[in-house]
C-alpha positions, 0 to 999 in steps of 0.5 A: 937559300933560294932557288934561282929566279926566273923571269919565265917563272910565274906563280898564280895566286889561283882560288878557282874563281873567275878571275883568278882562272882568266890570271891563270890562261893568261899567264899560261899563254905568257910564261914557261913555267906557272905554278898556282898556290891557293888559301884556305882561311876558312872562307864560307864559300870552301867549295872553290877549294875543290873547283880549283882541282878540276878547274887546273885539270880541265885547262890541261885537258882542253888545252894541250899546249898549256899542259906541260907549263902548268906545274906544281899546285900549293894550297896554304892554311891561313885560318888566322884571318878567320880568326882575326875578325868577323867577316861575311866571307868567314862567318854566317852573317848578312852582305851588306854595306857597313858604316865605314863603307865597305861591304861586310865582305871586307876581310882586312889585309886579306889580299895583303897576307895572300901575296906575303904568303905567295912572295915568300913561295915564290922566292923559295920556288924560283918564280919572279913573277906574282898573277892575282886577279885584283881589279879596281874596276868591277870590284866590291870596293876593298882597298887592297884591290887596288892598283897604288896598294898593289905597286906598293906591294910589289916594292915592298915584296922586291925590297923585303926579299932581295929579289926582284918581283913583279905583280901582275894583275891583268884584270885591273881596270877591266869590267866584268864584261872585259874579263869574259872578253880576254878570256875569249880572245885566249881560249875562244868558246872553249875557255869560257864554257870551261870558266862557265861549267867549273869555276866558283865565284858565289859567295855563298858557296852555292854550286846546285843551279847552273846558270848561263854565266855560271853555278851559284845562288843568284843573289850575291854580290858576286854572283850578280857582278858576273851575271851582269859582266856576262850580259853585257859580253853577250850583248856585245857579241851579238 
């Protein structure tokens, strides 16, 4: 059985990235109860799956008011998707855009599994409400970061188990440079400076040179889409 769900209930899908640490202070400002679940599928940039640790225990520290909201952590094993077919985020091969279109980066029906996976926590958690950090806007063009996939998702979710679920994605049709921005308007400089010092974007998993937006390589295609984001912040804010 399930337990009872509440609509003050939320579970992020939290993998220590940007993003995903904006959904997370954005849903502790909203919701009584939070609870963060992660994935290891294998992924080559395994460190985030440490930074999730201190990124969670650096919100409460910091930020004392979102401490007792913030509850039980769950990281799952989805090592299947490594094996279902090469990527550049499960294999050491070159970023690069394919004949199809999408980036070599494109773990097919990653996002899709994620939140069947999260779902079937949540129903058996209490939680109603589903946070990832999809986003059409700045994005690397997969389509299950889309905002039809995602409302598809959330029927088929709510009809599959019975219940109702919502899926929010508060990132979905900001830019990178709006994401800073939200989390601005949330946790002022502290919040940005903690995302800054210990969240993990790279996709090369490269965690040595700290720069002004963050630690990674530089080079990739995430390290350069939050490089850009966090110029254009800045700018903005002078």
């Amino acid at each position: 059985m399930p337990a009872a769900i509440d609509s003050r209930h939320a579970l992020v899908l939290f993998s220590g990235g940007q993003d995903s640490t904006a959904c997370l202070a954005w849903a502790l400002e909203r919701h009584a109860r939070v609870e963060t679940v992660g994935f290891d599928y294998g992924q080559r940039h395994r460190i985030e799956l440490e930074c999730r640790r201190t990124v969670r225990a650096e919100l409460a520290r910091e930020f004392p008011q979102w401490a007792p909201r913030l509850k039980d952590d769950h990281l799952l094993d989805l090592g299947l998707l490594a094996s279902l077919g090469d990527s550049a985020l499960t294999s050491d091969r070159a970023i690069e855009l394919q004949s199809n279109g999408l980036p070599s980066t494109f773990v097919p029906g990653r996002n899709l599994l994620f939140l069947v996976v999260a779902a079937a926590l949540a129903y058996r958690r209490g939680a109603s409400v589903l946070v990832g950090g999809m986003c059409e806007t700045d994005y690397s063009g997969y389509p299950d970061c889309r905002d039809n996939t995602l409302k598809a998702m959330q029927v088929a979710l709510s009809l599959g188990l019975n219940v109702p679920l919502t899926v929010e994605t508060p990132l979905m049709f900001l830019t990178k440079a709006q994401t800073w921005e939200l989390t601005h308007s949330i946790g002022g400089d502290r919040l940005n400076a903690l995302i800054v010092e210990h969240t993990h974007t790279c996709y090369l998993g490269e965690r040595g040179m700290r720069h002004a937006w963050g630690r990674g390589c530089g080079r990739c295609p995430a390290c350069d889409l939050r490089r850009r984001g966090h110029e254009a912040f800045s700018e903005g804010r002078s």
